[in-house]
N, C-alpha and C positions, 0 to 999 in steps of 0.2 A: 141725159147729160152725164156723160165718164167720167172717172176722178181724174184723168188724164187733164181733160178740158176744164176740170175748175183750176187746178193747180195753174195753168196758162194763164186764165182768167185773175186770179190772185194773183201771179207775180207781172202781169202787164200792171194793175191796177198799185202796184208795189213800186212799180218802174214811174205810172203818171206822177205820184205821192213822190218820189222822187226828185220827180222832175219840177213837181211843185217847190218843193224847197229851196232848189237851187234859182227857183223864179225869184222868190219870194226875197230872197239874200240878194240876189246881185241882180236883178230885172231880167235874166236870160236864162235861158237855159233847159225850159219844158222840151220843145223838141230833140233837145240834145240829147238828152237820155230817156226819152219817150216813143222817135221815132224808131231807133235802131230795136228796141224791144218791141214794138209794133211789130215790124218787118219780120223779125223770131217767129210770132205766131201768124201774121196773116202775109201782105205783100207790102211792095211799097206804093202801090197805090193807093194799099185801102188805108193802108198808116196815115196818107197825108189827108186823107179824106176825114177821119178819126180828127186830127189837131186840130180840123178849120174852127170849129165851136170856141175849142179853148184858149186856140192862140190869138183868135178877135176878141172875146170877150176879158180876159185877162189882161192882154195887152192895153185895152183902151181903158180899163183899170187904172193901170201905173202910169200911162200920159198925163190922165187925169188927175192922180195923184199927185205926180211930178211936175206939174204944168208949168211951174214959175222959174225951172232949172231949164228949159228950152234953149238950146242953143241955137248961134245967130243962123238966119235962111241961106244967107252965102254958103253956109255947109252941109244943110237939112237937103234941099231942093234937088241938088245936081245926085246926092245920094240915093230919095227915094225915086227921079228918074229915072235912075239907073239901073235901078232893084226892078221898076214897074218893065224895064224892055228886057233885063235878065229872065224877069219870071215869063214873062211870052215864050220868049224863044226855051226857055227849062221846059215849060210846059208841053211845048212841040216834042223835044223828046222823050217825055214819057209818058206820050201816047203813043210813039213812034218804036220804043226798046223793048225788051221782055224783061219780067222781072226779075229773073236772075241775072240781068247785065245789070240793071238799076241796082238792086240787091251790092254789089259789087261794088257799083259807085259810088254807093253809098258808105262802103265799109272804107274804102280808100280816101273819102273826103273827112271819116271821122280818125281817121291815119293822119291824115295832113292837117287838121285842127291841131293834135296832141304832138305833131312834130314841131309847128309852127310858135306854140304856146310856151315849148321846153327850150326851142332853139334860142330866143335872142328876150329872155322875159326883162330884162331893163332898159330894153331898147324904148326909144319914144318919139312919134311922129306930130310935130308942131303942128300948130293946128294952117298957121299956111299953107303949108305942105298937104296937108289932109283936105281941106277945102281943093288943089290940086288930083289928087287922088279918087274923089270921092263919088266920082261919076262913073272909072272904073272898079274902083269899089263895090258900087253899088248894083252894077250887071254882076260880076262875078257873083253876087250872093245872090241875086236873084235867081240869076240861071240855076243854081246850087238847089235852092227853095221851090223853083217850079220844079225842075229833074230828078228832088230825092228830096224833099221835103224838111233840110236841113241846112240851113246857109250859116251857121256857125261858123266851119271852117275859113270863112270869106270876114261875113260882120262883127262877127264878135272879137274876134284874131283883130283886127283894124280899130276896132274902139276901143280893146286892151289896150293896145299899141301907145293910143293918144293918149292912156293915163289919164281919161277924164275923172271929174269926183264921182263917187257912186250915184246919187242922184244927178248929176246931169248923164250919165252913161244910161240909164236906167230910161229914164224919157226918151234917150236919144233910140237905143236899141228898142224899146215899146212899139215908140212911132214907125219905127222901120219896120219891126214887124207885124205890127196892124195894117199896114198899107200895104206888104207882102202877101198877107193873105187875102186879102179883099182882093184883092187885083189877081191870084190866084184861083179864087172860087171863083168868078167872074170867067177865070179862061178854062178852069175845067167845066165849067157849065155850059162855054159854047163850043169846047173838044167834046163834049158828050160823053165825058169821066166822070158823072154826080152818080152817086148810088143812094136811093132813099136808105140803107141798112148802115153805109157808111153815117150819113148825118146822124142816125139814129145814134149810135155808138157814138160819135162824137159829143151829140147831148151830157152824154153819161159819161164819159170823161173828163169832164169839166170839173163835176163834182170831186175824185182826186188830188186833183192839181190843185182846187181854188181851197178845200179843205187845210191843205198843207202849206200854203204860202204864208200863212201867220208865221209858221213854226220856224221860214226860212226868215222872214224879218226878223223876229227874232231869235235866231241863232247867228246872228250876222254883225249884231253887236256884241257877241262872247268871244265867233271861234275866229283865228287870223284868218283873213282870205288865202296866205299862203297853203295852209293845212286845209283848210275845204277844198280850193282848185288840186291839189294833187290827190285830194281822195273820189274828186270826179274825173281826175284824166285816168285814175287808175279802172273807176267802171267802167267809160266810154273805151277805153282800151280791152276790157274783156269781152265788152258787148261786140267792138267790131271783130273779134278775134273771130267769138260764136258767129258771125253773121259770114267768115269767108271760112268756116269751119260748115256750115250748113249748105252751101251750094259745092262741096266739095262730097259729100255725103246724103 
């Protein structure tokens, strides 16, 4: 083992830690700066294969946590159908693209996250409106989640939007991404995408993320969410930078 390859090892495991915090604080956000660091060192397949552990385990965490902030099924239901026939058809193609198209797509979805997030951040969609929405919604992210293992750009961007309380956004984003994955390892396991080395790694990633979530709970009632969220668009904008700097090179 090279110094070369600890150092990878260290700063992925820097990137989970990361990514935990920002769970930890606002209920979202592991894959968001977990995946794209992933993808740095291996691909984007084996990254999503890497999150299935932590982002079911974690996830079903903070439902559980949050259980009593549940919002009503008229908005839940049409969202995670939506999400469950996105990640199908996401999932088709990335068994279907090479990784440096994925790689790609993934940098431009983490592009369209932080444009989306800076464009209209007082904007706010009424929850009628979003009960309308949220069947589209909800493929969009999926697709996003099967295809590159990051549906941020799509769910998170949309439950900002509603300006829910932190706890109900929290349950509401959990559940969607618990049911995201689930239904994701299910279709990469009958696409014939499972690698026993990936599960393996993803065991052990768990351990980062779940280590660090105290830290984001509590750093979430000191620091304003406005100064957190721009010191995460500002990573997530380096990491995609590095990630269309690396298939150029």
């Amino acid at each position: 083992m090279n110094g070369e390859f600890i150092i990878e090892i260290l700063l992925v495991a820097i990137c989970l830690g990361l990514g935990g915090i920002l769970k930890g604080a606002t209920g979202a956000g592991a894959p968001v700066l977990a995946v794209p660091a992933l993808v740095l060192m291996f691909d984007v397949h084996f990254a999503i294969l890497i999150m299935i552990v932590p982002n079911i385990v974690t996830n079903t965490f903070q439902v559980w946590k949050f259980r009593s902030h549940m919002p009503e099924m008229s908005f839940i239901s049409p969202l995670m159908i939506g999400g469950t026939i996105g990640i199908l058809i996401g999932t088709y193609v990335l068994a279907s693209l090479s990784s440096e198209t994925l790689s790609f797509f993934l940098a431009i979805a983490v592009f369209g996250y932080i444009a989306l997030r800076l464009a209209k951040p007082d904007w706010k969609i009424e929850m009628g409106l979003a009960k309308k929405l949220a069947l589209p919604a909800g493929i969009g992210a999926g697709f996003l989640q099967g295809a590159s293992g990051l549906s941020a750009p799509v769910s998170i961007t949309f439950l900002s939007a509603m300006k829910l309380p932190r706890p109900v956004f929290i349950v509401t984003i959990s559940l969607l991404f618990a049911i995201f994955t689930i239904v994701q390892l299910v279709a990469l396991w009958q696409g014939g995408l499972l690698r026993q080395d990936g599960m393996i790694f993803s065991v052990f990633a768990l351990i980062p993320i779940s280590a660090a979530m105290p830290l984001g709970a509590h750093l979430a009632t000191r620091v304003k969410p406005d100064t957190f969220d721009k010191v995460i668009l500002g990573l997530l904008a380096l990491i995609a930078i590095r990630l269309l700097i690396g298939l150029l090179y």
